[in-house]
ZADO-1210 file (C-alpha; in nm, 4 decimals, padded with zeros to 6 digits):
<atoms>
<atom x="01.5704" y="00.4605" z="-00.5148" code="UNK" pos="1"/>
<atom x="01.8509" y="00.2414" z="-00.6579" code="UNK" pos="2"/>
<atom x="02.0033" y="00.2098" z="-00.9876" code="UNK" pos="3"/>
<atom x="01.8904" y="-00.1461" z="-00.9669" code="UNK" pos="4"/>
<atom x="01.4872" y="00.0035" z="-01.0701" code="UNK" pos="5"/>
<atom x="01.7049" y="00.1616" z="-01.3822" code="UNK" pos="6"/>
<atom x="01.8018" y="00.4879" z="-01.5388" code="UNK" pos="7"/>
<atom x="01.6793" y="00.8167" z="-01.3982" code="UNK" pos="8"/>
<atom x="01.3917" y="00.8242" z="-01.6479" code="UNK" pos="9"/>
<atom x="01.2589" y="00.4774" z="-01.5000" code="UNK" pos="10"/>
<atom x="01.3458" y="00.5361" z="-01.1301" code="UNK" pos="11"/>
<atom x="01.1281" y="00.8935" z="-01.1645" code="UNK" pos="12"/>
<atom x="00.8914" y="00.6688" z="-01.3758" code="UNK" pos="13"/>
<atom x="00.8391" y="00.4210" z="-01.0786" code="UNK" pos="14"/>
<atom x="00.8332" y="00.6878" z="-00.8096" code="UNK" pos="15"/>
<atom x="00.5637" y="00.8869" z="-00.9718" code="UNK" pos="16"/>
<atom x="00.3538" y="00.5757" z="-01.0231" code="UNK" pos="17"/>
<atom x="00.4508" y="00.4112" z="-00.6446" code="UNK" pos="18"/>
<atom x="00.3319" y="00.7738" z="-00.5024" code="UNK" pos="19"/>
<atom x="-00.0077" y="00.7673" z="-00.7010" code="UNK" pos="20"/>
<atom x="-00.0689" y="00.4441" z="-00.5601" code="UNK" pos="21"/>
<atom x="00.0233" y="00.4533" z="-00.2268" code="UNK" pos="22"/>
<atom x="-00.1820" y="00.7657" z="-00.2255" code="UNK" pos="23"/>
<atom x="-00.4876" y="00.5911" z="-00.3030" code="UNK" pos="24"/>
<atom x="-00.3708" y="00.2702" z="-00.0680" code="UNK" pos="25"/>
<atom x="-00.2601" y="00.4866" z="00.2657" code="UNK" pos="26"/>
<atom x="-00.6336" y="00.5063" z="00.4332" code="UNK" pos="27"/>
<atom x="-00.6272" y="00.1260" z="00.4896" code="UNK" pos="28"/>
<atom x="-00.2914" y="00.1038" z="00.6977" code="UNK" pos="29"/>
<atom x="-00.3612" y="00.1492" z="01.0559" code="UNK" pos="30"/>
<atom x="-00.3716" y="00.5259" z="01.2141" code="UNK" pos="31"/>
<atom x="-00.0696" y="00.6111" z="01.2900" code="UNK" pos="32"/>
<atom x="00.1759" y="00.3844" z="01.1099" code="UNK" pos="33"/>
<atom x="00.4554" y="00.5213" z="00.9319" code="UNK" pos="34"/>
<atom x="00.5652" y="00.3038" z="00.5762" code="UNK" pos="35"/>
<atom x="00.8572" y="00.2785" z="00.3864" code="UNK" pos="36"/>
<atom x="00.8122" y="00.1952" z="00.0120" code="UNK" pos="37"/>
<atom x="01.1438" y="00.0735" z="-00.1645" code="UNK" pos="38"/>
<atom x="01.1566" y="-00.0408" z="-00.5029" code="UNK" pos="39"/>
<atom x="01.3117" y="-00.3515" z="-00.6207" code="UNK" pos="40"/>
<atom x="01.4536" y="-00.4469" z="-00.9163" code="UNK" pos="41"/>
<atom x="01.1446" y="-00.5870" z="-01.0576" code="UNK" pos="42"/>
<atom x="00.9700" y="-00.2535" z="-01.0037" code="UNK" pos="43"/>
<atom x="01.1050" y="-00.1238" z="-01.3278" code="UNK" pos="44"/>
<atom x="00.9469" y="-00.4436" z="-01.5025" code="UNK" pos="45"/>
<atom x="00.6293" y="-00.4510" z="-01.3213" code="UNK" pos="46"/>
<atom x="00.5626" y="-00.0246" z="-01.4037" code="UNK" pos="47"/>
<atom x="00.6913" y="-00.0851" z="-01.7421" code="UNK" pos="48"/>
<atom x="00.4133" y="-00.4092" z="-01.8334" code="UNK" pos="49"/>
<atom x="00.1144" y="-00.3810" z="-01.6254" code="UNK" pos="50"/>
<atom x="00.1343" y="00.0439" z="-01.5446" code="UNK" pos="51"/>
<atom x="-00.0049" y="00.1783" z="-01.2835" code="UNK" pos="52"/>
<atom x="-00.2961" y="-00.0478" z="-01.1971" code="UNK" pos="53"/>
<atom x="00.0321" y="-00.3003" z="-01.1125" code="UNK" pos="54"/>
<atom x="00.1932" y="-00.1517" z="-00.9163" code="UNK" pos="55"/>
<atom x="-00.1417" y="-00.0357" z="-00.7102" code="UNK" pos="56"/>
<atom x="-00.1555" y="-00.4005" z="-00.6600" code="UNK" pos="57"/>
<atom x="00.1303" y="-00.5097" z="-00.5479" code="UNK" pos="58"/>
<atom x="00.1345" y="-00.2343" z="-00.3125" code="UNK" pos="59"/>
<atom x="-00.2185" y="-00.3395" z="-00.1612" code="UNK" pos="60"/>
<atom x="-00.1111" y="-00.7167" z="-00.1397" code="UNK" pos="61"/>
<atom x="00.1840" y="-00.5734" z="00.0473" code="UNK" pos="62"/>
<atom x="-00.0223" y="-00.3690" z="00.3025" code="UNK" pos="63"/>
<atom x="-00.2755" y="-00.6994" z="00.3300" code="UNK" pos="64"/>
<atom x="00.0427" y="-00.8872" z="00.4661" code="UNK" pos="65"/>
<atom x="00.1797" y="-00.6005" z="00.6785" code="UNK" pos="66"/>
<atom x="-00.1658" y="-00.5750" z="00.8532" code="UNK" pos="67"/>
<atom x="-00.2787" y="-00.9124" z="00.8478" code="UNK" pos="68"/>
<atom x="-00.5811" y="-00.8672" z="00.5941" code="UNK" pos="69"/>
<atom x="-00.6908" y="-01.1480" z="00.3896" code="UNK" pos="70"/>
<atom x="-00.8853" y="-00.9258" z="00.1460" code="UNK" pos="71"/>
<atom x="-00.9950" y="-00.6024" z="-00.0204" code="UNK" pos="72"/>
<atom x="-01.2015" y="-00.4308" z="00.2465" code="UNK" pos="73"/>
<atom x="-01.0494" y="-00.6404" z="00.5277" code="UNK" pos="74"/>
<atom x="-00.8940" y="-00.3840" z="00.7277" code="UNK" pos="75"/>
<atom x="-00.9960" y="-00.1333" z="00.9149" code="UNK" pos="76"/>
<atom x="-01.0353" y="00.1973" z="00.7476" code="UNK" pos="77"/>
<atom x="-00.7952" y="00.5227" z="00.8671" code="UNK" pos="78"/>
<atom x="-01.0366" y="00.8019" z="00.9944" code="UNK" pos="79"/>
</atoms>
């Protein structure tokens, strides 16, 4: 993660929150994908004034565009 996120105490701040939520967000990419999360700048904002439940939904608006989902509960789910 880059220095642009912050200091160490951020960047581990974001990286905690970015794995709890792609946890929860994995099942609906397709079976077999592989995903690379990186953190922008903004990250450090977007942890820091909405938390978690922020950055949970920025990451599912991101996998909605990657697989071509218009929705919550649009795509497929990973058995």
């Amino acid at each position: 993660m880059s220095r642009k996120v912050g200091g160490a105490v951020e960047r581990n701040r974001v990286k905690r929150m970015l794995r709890e939520a792609f946890s929860s967000e994995a099942a609906r990419l397709p079976v077999g994908s592989d995903a690379v999360v990186i953190a922008r700048s903004g990250a450090g904002r977007l942890a820091e004034d909405e938390g978690l439940a922020g950055v949970q939904s920025a990451l599912s608006a991101l996998i909605d565009k990657a697989t071509g989902a218009t929705g919550p509960g649009d795509s497929e789910p990973r058995r």
